[in-house]
N, C-alpha and C positions, 0 to 999 in steps of 0.2 A: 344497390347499396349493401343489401346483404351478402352479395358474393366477395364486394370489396373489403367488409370486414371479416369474413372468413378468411380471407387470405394473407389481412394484415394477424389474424391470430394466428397464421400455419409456420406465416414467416417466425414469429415471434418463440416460436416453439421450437422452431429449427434452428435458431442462432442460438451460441453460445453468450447466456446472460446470466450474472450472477452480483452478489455484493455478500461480501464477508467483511468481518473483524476480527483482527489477533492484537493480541498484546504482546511483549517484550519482555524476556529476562535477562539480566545479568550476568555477562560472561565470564567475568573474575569477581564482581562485586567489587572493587575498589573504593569506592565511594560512598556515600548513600543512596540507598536502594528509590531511583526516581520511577521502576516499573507502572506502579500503578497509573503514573500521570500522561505513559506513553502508549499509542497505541496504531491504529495503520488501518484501514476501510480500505477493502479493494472491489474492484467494479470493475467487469470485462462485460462490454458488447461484442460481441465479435473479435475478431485480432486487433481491437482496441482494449487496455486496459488503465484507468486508473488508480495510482497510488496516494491516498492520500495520508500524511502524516500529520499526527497530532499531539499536541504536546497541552494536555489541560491545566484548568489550575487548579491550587489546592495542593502545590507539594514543594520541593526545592526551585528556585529561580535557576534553572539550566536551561541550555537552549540546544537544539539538535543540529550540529554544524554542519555533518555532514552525511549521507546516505550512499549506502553499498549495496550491491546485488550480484549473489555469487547464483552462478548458472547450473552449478553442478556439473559442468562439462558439455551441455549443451548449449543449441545456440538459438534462445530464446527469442532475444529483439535490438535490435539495430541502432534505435534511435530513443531519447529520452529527452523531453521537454517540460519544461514548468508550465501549467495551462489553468493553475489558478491559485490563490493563497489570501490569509488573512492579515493584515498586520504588514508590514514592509519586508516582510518575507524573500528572499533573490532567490535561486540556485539557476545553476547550469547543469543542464545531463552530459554526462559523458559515456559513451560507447565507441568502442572496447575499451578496457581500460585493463590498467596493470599495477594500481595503487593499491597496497597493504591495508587493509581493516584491521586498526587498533587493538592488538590481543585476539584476532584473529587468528592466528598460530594455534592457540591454545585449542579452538574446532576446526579445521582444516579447513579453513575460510578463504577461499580463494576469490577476491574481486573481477567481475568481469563487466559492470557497467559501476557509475555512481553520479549520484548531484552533489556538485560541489556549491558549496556558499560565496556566493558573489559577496566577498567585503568582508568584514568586521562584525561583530555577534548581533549586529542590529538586523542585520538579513538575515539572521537564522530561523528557525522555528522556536521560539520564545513562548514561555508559558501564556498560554490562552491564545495560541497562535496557531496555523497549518498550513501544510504546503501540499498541492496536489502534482504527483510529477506522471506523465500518459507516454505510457509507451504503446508502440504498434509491433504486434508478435512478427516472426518470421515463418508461425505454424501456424496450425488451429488449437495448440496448446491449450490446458483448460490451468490457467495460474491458482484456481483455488486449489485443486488436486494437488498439485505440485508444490503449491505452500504448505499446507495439510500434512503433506507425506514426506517432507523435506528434501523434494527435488529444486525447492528455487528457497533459498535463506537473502534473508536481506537484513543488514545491520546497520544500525546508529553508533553515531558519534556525539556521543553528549556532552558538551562542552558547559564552562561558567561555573564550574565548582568553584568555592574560595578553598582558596592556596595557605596550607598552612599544616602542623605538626604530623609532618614529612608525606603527605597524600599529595597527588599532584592535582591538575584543575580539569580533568577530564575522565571518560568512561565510557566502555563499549556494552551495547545491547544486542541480543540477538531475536529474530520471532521467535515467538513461543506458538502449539499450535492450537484451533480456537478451543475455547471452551464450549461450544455449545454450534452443532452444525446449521445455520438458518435455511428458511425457505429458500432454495433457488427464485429468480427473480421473475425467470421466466412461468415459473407454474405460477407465481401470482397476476405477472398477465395475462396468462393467457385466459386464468379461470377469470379476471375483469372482461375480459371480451369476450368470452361467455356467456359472461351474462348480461351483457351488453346486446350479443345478438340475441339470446331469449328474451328481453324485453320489446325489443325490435319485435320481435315475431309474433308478440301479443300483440300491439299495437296494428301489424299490417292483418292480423286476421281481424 
């Protein structure tokens, strides 16, 4: 039993694991500043990664319509799936794609994947809402690095403004990069099975 936990802590160390969070700033500002109430947790196991998107509350009633992810000229990941959400949440992933990110121009934002909103702004990501969207890499890429460093940018489409003295009803976000680098995920397993087998090893002496 001891060698089988050694080995699940060696695996654990050798895979690529991590969870971060970034938040969002404003590309043109057009609107009212919803930054603070948006934000994005990412979670890579291996050539699996999670995005999840969140839209809290406590700010403007906007809802996140749509999601972009520009590759920087690389070719990241293939496939995009919704695989969890809060609230009646839809999207669809699309890869490859060829659709313009909202004042995207303005940072040479070139789209090469996105989830689109299945339907009408009730399937959006609505205040107090999330959407998790998992992609599977085409490399061993490490997505925090490359969000960190701005090799992989991914933008919001924020929809649901009210319409009115000549502002329109929408607004684009882009990551911002984290504030604060956390523990990788893997040193904290690994050091729990750590200590997991030094208890163990009181025990059997």
């Amino acid at each position: 039993m001891f060698k089988n936990l050694l080995a699940i802590s060696m695996f654990l160390l050798s895979t690529s694991v991590f969870a971060s969070t970034y938040n969002f700033v404003g590309v043109n500002a057009n609107e009212v500043d919803v930054s603070a109430q948006l934000s994005l947790d990412v979670t890579q196991v291996g050539n699996s990664v999670d995005f999840k998107f969140i839209n809290a509350a406590g700010g403007v009633n906007v809802f996140i319509g749509t999601i972009y992810f520009d590759f920087l000229n690389a070719n990241l990941f293939s496939n995009l799936n919704q695989t969890g959400q809060q609230g009646t949440v839809s999207f669809t992933g699309v890869t490859p794609s060829t659709q313009n990110f909202p004042e995207g121009n303005a940072i040479n934002f070139t789209t090469n994947a996105e989830g689109d909103r299945n339907g009408g702004g009730g399937n959006g990501v609505n205040v107090g809402e999330f959407l998790i969207l998992t992609a599977t890499l085409n490399s061993s890429a490490n997505i925090d690095n490359l969000l960190a460093n701005g090799g992989l940018r991914v933008g919001l489409h924020i929809q649901g403004y009210p319409q009115g003295g000549g502002q329109g009803d929408s607004d684009s976000y882009v990551n911002a990069p984290p504030s604060a680098v956390p523990l990788p995920a893997a040193g904290w397993l690994f050091g729990s099975a750590l200590v997991g087998l030094m208890g163990l090893r009181r025990k059997m002496h």
